[in-house]
Every structure is written in C-alpha cells, then in structure tokens.
N, C-alpha and C positions, 0 to 999 in steps of 0.2 A: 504493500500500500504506500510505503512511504517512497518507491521508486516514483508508481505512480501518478502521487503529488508532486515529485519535483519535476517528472515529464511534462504533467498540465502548467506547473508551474512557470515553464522555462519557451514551452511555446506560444502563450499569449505575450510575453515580454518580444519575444524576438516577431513578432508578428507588428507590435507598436512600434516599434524600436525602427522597422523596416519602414512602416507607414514615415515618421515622423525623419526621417533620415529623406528618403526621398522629397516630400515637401519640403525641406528647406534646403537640401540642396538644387531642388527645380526655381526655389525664388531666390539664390545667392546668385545661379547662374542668370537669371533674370538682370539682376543689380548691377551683373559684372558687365553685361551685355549691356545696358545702357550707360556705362563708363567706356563702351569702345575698347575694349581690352581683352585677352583672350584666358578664359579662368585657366588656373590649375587646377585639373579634374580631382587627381589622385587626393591631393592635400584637403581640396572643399568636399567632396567625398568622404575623408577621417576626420575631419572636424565635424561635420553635419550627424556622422554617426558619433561621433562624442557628446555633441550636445544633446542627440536622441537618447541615448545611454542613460544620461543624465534625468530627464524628462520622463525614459520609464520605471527609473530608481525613484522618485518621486510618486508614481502612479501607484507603484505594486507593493510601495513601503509598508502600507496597512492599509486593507480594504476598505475604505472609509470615502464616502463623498468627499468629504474635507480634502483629502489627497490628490484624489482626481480633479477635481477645482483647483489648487496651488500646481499641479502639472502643467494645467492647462492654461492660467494666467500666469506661469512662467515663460510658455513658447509666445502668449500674447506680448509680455513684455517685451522678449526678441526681436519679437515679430514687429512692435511701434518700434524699437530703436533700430531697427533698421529701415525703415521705413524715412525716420527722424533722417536718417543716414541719406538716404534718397533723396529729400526735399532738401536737406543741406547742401548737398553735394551740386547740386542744379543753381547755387548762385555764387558757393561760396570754393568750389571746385576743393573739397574735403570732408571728412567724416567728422561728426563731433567729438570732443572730445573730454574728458572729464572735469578739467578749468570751467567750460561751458554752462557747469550746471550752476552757476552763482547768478547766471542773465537771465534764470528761467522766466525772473519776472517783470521783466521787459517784454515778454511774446505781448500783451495785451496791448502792448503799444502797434507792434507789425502786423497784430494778426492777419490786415487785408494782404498786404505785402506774402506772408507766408502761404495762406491760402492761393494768392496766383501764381504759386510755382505747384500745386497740386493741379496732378490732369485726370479728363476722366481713365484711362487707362492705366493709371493707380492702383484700380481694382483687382488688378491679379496679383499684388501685395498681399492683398489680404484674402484672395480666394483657396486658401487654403486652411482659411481658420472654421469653415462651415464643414468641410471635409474632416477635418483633426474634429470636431464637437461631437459629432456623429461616430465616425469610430472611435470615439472613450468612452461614449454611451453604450455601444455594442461590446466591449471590452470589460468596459464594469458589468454587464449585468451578468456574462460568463466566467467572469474571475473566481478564482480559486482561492483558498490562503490557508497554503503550507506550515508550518512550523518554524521553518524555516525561513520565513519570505525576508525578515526583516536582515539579515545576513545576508543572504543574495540578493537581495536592492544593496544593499551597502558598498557589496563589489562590484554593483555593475556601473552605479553612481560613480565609485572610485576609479574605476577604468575610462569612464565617459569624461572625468576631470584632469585624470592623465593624460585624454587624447586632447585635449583641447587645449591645455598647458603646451604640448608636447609641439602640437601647431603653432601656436603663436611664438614660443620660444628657439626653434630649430631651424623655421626657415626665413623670418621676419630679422629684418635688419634695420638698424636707426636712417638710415640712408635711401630708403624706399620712401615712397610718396603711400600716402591714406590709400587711392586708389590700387595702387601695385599690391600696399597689402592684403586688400580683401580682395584681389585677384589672385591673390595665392592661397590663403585659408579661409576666405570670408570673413564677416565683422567679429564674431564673436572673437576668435582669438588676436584680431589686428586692434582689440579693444583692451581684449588683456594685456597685450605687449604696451600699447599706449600708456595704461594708467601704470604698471609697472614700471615705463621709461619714466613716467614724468614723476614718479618717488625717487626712483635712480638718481636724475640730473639735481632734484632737490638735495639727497643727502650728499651728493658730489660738491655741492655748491662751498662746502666752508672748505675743501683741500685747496682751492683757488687761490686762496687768501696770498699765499706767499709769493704767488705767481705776478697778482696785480702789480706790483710797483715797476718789474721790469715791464711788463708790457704796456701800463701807463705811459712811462716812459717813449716808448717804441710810439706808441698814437699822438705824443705830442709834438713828436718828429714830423709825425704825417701830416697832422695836422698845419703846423706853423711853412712847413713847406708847402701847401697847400695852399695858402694865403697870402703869398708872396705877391702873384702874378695879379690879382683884383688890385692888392692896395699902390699897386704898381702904374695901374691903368689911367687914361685919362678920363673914362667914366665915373673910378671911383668918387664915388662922395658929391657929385655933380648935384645931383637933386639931396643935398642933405638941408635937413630941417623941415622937409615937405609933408601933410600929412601922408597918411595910408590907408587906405580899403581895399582887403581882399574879400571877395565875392569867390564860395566855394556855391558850386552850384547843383545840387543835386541829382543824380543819375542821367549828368549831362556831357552825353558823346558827341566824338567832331562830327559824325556823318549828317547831321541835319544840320552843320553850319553852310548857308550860301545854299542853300535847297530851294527849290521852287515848285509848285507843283500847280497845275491848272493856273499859272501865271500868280500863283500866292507866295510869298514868301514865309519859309517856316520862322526863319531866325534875323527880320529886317531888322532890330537894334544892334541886333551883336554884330550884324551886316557893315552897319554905320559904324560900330563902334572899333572894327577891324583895318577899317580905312583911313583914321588915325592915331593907330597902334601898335605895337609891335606885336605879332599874331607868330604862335608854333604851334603847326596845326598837325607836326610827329611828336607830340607830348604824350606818354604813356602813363597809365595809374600805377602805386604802385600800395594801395592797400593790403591791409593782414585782416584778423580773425573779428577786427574792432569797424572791419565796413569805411562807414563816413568818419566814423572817431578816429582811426586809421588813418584817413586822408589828411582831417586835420593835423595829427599828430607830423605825417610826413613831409607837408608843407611849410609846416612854423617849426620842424628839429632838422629837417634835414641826414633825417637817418632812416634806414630800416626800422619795420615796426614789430620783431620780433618779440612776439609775446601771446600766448595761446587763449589767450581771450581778450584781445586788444589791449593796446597801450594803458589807456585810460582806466580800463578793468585791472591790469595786471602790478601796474606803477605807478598809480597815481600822487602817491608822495614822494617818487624820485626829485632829486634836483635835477633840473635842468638850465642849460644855454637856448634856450626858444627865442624864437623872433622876438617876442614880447618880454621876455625876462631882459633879453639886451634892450631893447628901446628903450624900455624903465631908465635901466642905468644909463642912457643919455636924456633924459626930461620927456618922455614922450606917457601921455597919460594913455591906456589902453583898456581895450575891451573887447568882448565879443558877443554874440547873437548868435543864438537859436529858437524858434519859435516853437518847443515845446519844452513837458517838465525840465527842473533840473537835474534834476538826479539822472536823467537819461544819459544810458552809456555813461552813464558816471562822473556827466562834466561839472557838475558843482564842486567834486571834490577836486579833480583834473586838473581843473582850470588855477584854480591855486598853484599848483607849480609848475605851471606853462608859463603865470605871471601875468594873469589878465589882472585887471585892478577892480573891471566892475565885467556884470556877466546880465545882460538880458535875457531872458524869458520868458514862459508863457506866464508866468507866476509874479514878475518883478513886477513893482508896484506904479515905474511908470511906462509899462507897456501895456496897449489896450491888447484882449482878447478877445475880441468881439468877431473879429472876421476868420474863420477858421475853412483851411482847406484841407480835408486828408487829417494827416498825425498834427497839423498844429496850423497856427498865425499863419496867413496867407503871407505866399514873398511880395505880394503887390502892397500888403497892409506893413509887411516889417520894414521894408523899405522907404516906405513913407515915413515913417515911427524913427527911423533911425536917424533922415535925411533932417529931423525936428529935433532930434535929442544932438546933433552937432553942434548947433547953434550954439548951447551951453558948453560944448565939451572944451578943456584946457587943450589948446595948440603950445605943438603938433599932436595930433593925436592917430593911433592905431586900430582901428575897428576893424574885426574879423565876421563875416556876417556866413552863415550856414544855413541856407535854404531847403525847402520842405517840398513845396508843393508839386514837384515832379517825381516827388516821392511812390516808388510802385504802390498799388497798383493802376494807377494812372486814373484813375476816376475822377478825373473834374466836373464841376457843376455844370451842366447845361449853358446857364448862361455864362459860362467863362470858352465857352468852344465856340471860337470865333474863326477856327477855319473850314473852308466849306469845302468838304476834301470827297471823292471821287466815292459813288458808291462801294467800290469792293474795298475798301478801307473802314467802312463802318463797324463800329462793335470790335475791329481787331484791336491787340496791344499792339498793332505798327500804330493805328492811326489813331488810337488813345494816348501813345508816346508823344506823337506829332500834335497832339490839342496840347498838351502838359507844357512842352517845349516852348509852343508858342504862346502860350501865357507867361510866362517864363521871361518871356525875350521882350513883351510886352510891359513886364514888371520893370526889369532891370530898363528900359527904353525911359520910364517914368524917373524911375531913381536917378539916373543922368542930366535929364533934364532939370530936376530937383538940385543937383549937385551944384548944374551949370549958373542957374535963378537963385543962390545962393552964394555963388561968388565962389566954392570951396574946389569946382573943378579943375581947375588950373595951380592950384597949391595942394594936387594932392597927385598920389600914384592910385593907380586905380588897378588894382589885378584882379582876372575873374578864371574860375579853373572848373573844369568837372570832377568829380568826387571821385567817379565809379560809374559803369557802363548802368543803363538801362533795362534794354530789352537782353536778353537770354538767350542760350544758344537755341533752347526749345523754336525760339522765332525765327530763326537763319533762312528756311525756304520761304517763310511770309515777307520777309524783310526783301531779300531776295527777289520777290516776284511784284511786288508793290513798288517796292525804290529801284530796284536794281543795284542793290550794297549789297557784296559778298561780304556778310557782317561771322567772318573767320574772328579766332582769337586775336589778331594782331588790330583787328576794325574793330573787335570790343575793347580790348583795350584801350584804344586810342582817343584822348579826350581834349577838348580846346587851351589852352591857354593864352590870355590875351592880357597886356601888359602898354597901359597908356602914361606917358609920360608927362607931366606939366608942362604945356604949352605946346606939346606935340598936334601936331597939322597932318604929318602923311604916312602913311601904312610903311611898315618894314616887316616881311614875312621872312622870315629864317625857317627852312625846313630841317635843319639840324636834330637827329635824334634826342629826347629829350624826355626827364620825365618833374612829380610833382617834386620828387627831389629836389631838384637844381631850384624852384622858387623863391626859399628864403636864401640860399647865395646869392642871388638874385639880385634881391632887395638890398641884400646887407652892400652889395657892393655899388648901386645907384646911391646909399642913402651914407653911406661911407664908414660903413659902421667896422672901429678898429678890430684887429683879432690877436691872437688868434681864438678862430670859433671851432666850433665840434661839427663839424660838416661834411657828407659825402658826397653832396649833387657839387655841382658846380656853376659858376652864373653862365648865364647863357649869352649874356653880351662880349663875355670873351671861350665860350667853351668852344675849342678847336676838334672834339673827338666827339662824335655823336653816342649815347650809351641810353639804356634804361635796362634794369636787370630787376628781375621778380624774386621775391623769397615769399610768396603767394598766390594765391589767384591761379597759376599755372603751374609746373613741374618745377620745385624750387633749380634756381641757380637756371632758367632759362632765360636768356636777355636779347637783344634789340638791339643792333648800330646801322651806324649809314651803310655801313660796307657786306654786314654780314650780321645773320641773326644764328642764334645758338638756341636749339629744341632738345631743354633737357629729357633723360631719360626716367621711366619712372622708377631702374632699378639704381638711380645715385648713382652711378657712374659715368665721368666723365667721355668715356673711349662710345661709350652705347647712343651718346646725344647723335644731335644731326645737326650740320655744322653747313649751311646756307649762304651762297653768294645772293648779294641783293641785287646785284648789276646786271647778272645773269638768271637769274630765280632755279638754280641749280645746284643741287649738292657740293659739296666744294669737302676740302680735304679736312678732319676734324683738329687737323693741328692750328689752322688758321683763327678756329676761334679758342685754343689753349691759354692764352696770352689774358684775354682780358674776362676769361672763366676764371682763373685765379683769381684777377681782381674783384670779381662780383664775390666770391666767396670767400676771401678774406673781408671784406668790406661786412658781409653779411657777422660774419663769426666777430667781428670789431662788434658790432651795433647790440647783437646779444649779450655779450661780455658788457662793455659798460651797462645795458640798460637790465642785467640780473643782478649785477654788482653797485649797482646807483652809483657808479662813477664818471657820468658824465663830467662834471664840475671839475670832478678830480684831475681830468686828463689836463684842463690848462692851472690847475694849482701846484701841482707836482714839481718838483725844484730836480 
C-alpha cells in the first residue's frame, strides 16, 4: 500500500509540474520574442521547470485549499512581474529592478502614460492563468496525501530552488544587458542574479574607500585638462552676466521640427525661433532609470546618470557642481519649475543639492493651478506664471522650466487640437503626438513673445531641449506610413536643441554629433563661468569630435559620432558590437570604433564612482 501511495503520489506532481513548466516556458519565449532576440531553449526550459518544481512543492505540501491558493497566486505573482517586465521594457528598454520598488507610489501619477504602453495582444500574458485554475481544480479534487507528502514536497521545492539558483548564477554575467539575461534563463532567475548583484556592489562599496584618493586625483587631471580649451576661447564669458532659461520640453523629438502637413505647420514657433539661433538638430538623449528627472539631472551635471532608480531617487543628498550650485557662487538667484507635486520623482528633496534657491509647483503658493492638462499646470498656463514671476526675480537670474503637457498619453483637450490633420491620423498616437507638439510650440511661441514685451529677451540665453522620445517603437510602421520617418533607435533618440543668444538675429545650425551632455558646458563656457568643473559633455561652440554615448535606453556602452556609430552587444563584449561607417552606412572594421568605446566606458565607470561615492565636490577639493 505504501508503494502504492507514493506511485499516486508522484504522478499527479509530475503531471503539474509538466502542465506549469510548459506555460511559462511558452510565455518566457513569448517575452523573449518581443525583445527581438533568440531565447536559450535549454537554460529557459531548467529554469521554467525549476520554478514548476517549486509551484508543485507548494501544491502537494498538504492537501489543503489554503495550498492550492498560495500555488497558484505564487505563478500569478510571476506571472504580473513579468508582465511588469513587459510594459517596462517597451519604454524604458529594461527589466525592473528591485531599487524600483521605492517609486511604486508615483504609478498614480502615470497611470494614463503606463496604460498606453499596454496593447490588446497582452492577453496571451495572461492566457495561461484560466488554463493553470482549471487544472488545480482537476488536480485537487484527485489528490492523494501520502504520509509522506510533506518530505517529498520539500525535495522537490529544494530541487526547483537549486535549479533556478543554478540559472541565474552559472550563466548570467554583470556584463549582459536585462534583455540578454532573460534571453538566457528568463526573468525569474535574471531577477535573482539582479537583486543578489545589487547586495554585492553594496557591500563592495566600503573596500573602495582607499582606492578614492588616487583616483580623485587621476579625475582632477581630467578634469582641469578638460577646461583649458573653453577658458581659452574667445566665446568664453562673452554673454556673462546674462540671464538664463532652459526650457526642457517634454517627450519632445527632432522629427516634427520644420514638418508641414496639408500646408500646417507642426512646430511654426520653434520654426521662428531656429532662424535666430543656434539649432543641433544631431543632439541625442541620454536618460537613465529617472526618465525626465534623468534629463534634468544630465543637463545641469553634465554627467552620466548612473543610478538604478534615477538620480534624484538614488542621491539626492549628494553634493554636487550643477549648473545652479555654480551660478549661486557667482550672484545669480535661481530656480526651477514643474507643474506638478513636489515630491515627484523626488524633486523637493533633489533640488536642494542641484542648488535651486526657490522650486515652483503645482502646490507653491504663488502659482495658480487652475489650468490643468494631463499630470499637471498646462505649459501654456506655467509659462505665463513664470514670464510674471520674472518681473520680481533678482538679476541675473537662472530658471529651469520642465514641461508637462506633451506628456504620454497625448490626450489633449479638444479645444486645445488646433491642427486639422488628415483623416487616417485620427484617434492615432502619431496624430495625438502631433496635436500635443503643436500646443506645445504654441505655448513656448507665447512665452517669447512675453519675454520679448518685457524687455528680458535680449538679456537672456534662452535654451530649449527634448527630455526623451515620445512615441515608441510599438508606433514605427504608423509613424512610418503617416510621416514617412523611419523612426529607428537612432530617430528616437534624437531630440532638438536650440540655443538663442542675446541679440542674436541669424540661424547657425551645426550638425555636429551631440548630446544633452554637452548643454551645461555649454552654458558655462558662453556665461564664462571659471573651472575647473566636473564635466563630461563638452561645449558645443568649440567641440571639434562629434560623440553621444548611452549607459541607457539602449545596449549600455552603444554610442553615436559623425564618423561612425558603435551597436553594443547584449552579451558586454566589446569584439560582439557592430562597429558602422556613417559615410558609407556599412559595417566597417570593429577596431575603428575601439578608441572612443574606451572612452565612453571609462567616462561611464568615472560618473558611477563619484556619484556612489558622493565625490563629486571632492574631485576639484582634492590637493
């Protein structure tokens, strides 16, 4: 009898175990297949049975409902974080990660934004969860319970945790990308390995300590050499004393600048406003995990935004050298704008050691909230608000303004869609991007003219830059077939920046590879401000070598120049990239782009090292 029992025993296990092995390995290979990559069968195969293992160690522990319930909203749980993993991965090109779970309660602010990266063909995500309810039901009501059971659940649970261990540790390397890793064992163990790595690098962090002073050292070299060539220049310092307004404009890409369509103009301010100004229209993003808090961060530091849940989330009490921390120390009174809470993405605390002095929001006392588009204050309403609060502000003064209202999901009010765009554009996000945009261009057309009926235009620099692409690669064949933009990685990337001088009259376009880096060099070297600064972009009025390099958004350490673009690999290896003549749009020899892959990833491994070690400040104090 007691064979018996462990024969019935052992064949409803292996019968679940089979069910629940195949389902998730049929929706890993799903996930990997919409990552464009080619699974590893064999590894997602022992991982998917590990976590089955798992699932019917759980089931058969003791016949109990209660069991079967915790089973079965253990695969749900899976099941939503991979899922999670899916909707993430479609804007933010990565998997979450465990930092992540501090933001959870920011979702209420995107939720429109998060819901239009869900499509209906989602549904085979989760068409596997009606199939698993029904066979546990069939499985409990035939269940047996051995003497045994709670012993052999134990081993089969510990075997199912050995294999999934076994995966994520043996073939997972720190040097793969999110996606590579769950192309080799799926998420469950590329998550293990994850939150394992980032205990690791944590308790690695105090052996560093002795290492800093020489390598401080070594960055202040880099640095002060670095600086030489700006303070050298005859622009330097040219506009100094002048105000400043950078205008970061949200999910605002170059490809609708200079658009026309049935004789409308998508973008006629920014049209106008390119005609006397200096325009780089190859400027590339170069955001991390923090989005638009990212952008800012990279704009006003001029560094890498390494940090696994944005800057702002990760460091907000670092010292820093920012655009605004320096302007302070030469008299310049500063601030910034966003027309929602503050505590979003964490800028009330942020902005303290970015060195704003005052912080507008939807909450500050003298901004009206009355006009709301989307997540907050309309740009047409914060730009007036601001164009008023100048008046009083001490000169020169610094204001950073971060706009909203092209914020996805693009849903503008009725009466703010004042373009009269072609039927098959209707109801699409091409042609809800293209309403958002030209409100947009609309707002900023107002605020100009505000600047100019104020007197402040011509004593001020005026920068305006995109955050972060828009539309998504989900949109490439609409975009595609509506505009005729082959909207590739290199076209989402790519976003305006425009840079008006005081008293400037005529257009000077530079197509110089370029990204939001190079900005505050920028600045600092028009407004003459001494260094040495902590800076990796470079200005753009003297930068001779076109560059933009990603430690996000794409395959880290992939970059950008005039000459030749570099397609990192997802397995971290140099030798595996693809290495791209731009003159000829042809493969080229991978040694040609060796040279300044070193530099992107030293630059990279610089930017992490001060900003885990809050030594920015340290590098120019260091003797």
């Amino acid at each position: 009898m007691k064979y018996q029992s462990n024969k019935s025993f052992w064949f409803l296990p292996a019968i679940l175990i089979g069910i629940v092995t195949v389902l998730w390995f049929l929706k890993t290979l799903y996930f990997i297949d919409e990552l464009e990559l080619s699974p590893h069968k064999k590894f997602i195969l022992f991982s998917s049975t590990g976590f089955s293992m798992v699932i019917a160690a759980l089931f058969f522990a003791k016949k109990s409902f209660l069991g079967s319930i915790s089973a079965f909203l253990i695969y749900f749980f899976m099941s939503f974080l991979l899922y999670a993993d899916v909707v993430y991965e479609r804007y933010y090109d990565a998997i979450l990660h465990i930092e992540l779970a501090g933001q959870a309660n920011q979702l209420g602010d995107i939720a429109d934004s998060v819901v239009s990266l869900m499509y209906k063909s989602d549904l085979l995500y989760w068409a596997d969860l009606p199939v698993l309810a029904v066979c546990f039901y069939f499985i409990y009501k035939k269940n047996v319970s051995p003497d045994s059971r709670l012993k052999h659940s134990a081993a089969v649970g510990g075997i199912g945790i050995a294999a999934l261990l076994t995966a994520a540790f043996l073939p997972l390397q720190s040097t793969h990308t999110d996606q590579y890793k769950v192309s080799l064992t799926g998420i469950i163990p590329a998550h293990i390995y994850d939150v394992a790595q980032s205990y690791r690098e944590k308790a690695l962090a105090d052996e560093y300590a002795q290492q800093q002073k020489e390598q401080l050292g070594k960055l202040k070299k880099k640095f002060e050499s670095k600086f030489e060539t700006p303070a050298e220049s005859a622009i330097f310092g040219k506009y100094k004393g002048k105000n400043l307004i950078v205008v970061q404009a949200e999910s605002l890409n170059a490809f609708p600048i200079g658009m026309n369509i049935n004789g409308q103009e998508i973008t006629p301010n920014i049209d106008s406003l390119i005609e006397s100004s200096s325009y780089y229209p190859n400027t590339y993003l170069q955001i991390g995990r923090g989005n638009t808090s990212d952008a800012e961060f990279v704009a006003n530091n001029s560094m890498y935004p390494i940090a696994a849940k944005g800057v702002y989330q990760t460091y907000p009490d670092n010292k820093y050298l920012s655009l605004p921390v320096t302007l302070n120390k030469i008299g310049y009174s500063t601030s910034a704008t966003h027309g929602n809470s503050a505590d979003f993405w964490n800028r009330q605390e942020a902005y303290r050691e970015q060195g704003y002095d005052q912080f507008y929001h939807i909450n500050h006392p003298e901004i009206d909230r009355s006009n709301i588009i989307g997540m907050g204050i309309s740009d047409e309403s914060i730009f007036n608000q601001m164009a008023d609060l100048y008046k009083e502000m001490e000169k020169p003064f610094y204001n950073f303004i971060v706009t909203l209202s092209v914020h996805r999901p693009f849903e503008l009010p009725i009466e703010q869609q004042n373009l009269d765009l072609p039927a098959e554009f209707k109801d699409t996000p091409t042609g809800n991007y293209l309403q958002s945009v030209h409100y947009f261009d609309r707002a900023l057309g107002s605020f100009i003219n505000e600047l100019k009926e104020e007197n402040l235009w011509d004593e001020t620099i005026f920068v305006m830059y995109g955050d972060h692409y828009g539309l998504v690669p989900k949109n490439e064949d609409e975009i595609k077939k509506l505009l005729g933009v082959t909207f590739d990685e290199k076209e989402r990337f790519r976003i305006p920046l425009i840079i008006h001088h005081p008293d400037q009259a005529t257009s000077q376009v530079n197509t110089i590879t370029a990204s939001q880096m190079d900005i505050f060099p920028t600045i600092s070297t028009l407004l003459g401000i001494k260094g040495p600064l902590v800076q990796f972009g470079e200005s753009l009025d003297l930068k001779k070598e076109g560059f933009a390099g990603f430690a996000y958004e794409t395959t880290r350490f992939t970059y950008f120049t005039d000459d030749y673009d570099y397609i990192a690999s997802h397995d971290g290896r140099f030798e595996s990239g693809t290495c791209m003549n731009n003159r000829t749009g042809e493969k080229a020899d991978i040694e040609y782009c060796r040279r300044v892959y070193n530099k992107l990833t030293n630059d990279i491994q610089d930017s992490k090292f001060l900003l885990e070690n809050n030594l920015v400040r340290k590098v120019i104090e260091i003797k």
